[in-house]
ZAMARGU-4260 file (C-alpha; in steps of 0.2 Angstrom, whole numbers, plus 5000, padded with zeros to 4 digits):
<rodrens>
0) 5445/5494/5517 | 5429/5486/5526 | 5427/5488/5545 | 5427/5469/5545 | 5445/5470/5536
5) 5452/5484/5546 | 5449/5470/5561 | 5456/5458/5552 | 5472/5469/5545 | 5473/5474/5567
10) 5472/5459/5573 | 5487/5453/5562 | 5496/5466/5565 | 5495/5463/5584 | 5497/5445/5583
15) 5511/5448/5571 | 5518/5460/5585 | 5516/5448/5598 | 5523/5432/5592 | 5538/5442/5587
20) 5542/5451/5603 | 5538/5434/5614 | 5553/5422/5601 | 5564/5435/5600 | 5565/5436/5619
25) 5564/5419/5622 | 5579/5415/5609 | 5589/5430/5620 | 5586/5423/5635 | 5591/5402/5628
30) 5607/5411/5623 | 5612/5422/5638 | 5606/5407/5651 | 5609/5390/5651 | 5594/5378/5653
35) 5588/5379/5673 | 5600/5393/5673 | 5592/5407/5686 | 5600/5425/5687 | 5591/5437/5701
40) 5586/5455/5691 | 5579/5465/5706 | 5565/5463/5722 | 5566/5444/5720 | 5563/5444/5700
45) 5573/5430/5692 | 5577/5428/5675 | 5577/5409/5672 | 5579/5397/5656 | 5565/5385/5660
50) 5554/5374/5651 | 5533/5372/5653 | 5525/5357/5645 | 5509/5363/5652 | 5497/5379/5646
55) 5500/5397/5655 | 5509/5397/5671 | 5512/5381/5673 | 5494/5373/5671 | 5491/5355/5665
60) 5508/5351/5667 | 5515/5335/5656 | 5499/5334/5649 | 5504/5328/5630 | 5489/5326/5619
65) 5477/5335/5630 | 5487/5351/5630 | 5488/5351/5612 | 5467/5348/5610 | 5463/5363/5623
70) 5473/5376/5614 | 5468/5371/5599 | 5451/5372/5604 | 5453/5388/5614 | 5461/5397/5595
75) 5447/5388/5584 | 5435/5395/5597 | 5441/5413/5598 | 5443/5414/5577 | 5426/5412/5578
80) 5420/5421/5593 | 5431/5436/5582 | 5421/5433/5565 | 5405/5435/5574 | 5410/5451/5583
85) 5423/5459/5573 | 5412/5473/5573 | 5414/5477/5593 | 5427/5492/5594 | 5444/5488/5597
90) 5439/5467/5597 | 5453/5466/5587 | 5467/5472/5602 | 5462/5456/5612 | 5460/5442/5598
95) 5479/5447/5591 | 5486/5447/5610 | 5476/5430/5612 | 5481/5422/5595 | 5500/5429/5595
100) 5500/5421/5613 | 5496/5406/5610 | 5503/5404/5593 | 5522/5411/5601 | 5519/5397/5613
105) 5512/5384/5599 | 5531/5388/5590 | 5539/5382/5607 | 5530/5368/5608 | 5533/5363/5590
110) 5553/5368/5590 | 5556/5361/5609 | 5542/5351/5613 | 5539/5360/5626 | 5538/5381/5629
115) 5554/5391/5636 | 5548/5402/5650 | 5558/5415/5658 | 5553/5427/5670 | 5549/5421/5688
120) 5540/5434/5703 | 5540/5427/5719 | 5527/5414/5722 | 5522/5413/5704 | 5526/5399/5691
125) 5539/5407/5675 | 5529/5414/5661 | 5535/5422/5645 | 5529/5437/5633 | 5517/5424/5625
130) 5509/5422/5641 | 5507/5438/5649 | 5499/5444/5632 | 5486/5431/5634 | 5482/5435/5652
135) 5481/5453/5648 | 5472/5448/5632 | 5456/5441/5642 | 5455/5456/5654 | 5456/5466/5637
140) 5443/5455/5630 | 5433/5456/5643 | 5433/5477/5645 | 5429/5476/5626 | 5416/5464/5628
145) 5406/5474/5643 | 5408/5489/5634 | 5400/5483/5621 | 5387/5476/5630 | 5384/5494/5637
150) 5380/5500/5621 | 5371/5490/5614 | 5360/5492/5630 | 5359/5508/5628 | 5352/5510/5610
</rodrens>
């Protein structure tokens, strides 16, 4: 196998992971709680059945159309920002947490019309599996991204 289809395998694999993990949860938590249903876990931590028709956190809120043009923009851009630097080490870590993300969040959107978030910290907007893997996907991204930079800068 290629280097470029080991990335490509990864990446899979991870958004496979991903997607899984963030609808599996989500169909848990629509089952155990009723919609706007809130249960207090620990230290101000809720478990909530809510519903998001913006982009991570909350963002862009009841923005119809626009919402569905920006991710798909954002998933066109990262496939190809990916194709041009499959060969960075461990690139494909932070393009499968990206796309399972966003994908996990695209199924809601599709099923519900809207995405089913669930955990709520104080002072923050709910988020789901989906979004926490693209937040911790761009820090990722980014660490890969200087890393690789440092290398090439040092050849």
């Amino acid at each position: 196998m290629s280097g470029a289809t080991a990335a490509w395998t990864r990446a899979g694999i991870v958004l496979a992971g991903v997607l899984a993990a963030d609808q599996i949860v989500k169909a848990l938590v629509v089952d155990a709680l009723r919609r706007g249903e809130e249960r207090d876990i620990v230290a101000g931590i809720k478990l909530v059945n809510t519903r998001n028709t913006g982009v991570a956190f909350g963002q862009l809120q009841n923005g119809g159309a626009i919402v569905g043009v920006v991710i798909a923009i954002a998933i066109c851009a990262l496939v190809v920002y990916f194709a041009r630097h499959v060969q960075l080490p461990l690139m494909w870590l932070p393009t499968g947490m990206l796309l399972g993300g966003a994908l996990g969040n695209v199924v809601d959107r599709i099923r519900e019309g809207a995405v089913v978030d669930f955990l709520k910290l104080p002072h923050w907007p709910a988020f789901n599996v989906a979004d926490a893997s693209i937040t911790i996907g761009v820090v990722v991204m980014l660490v890969v991204m200087e890393r690789g930079e440092r290398a090439r800068a040092s050849t």
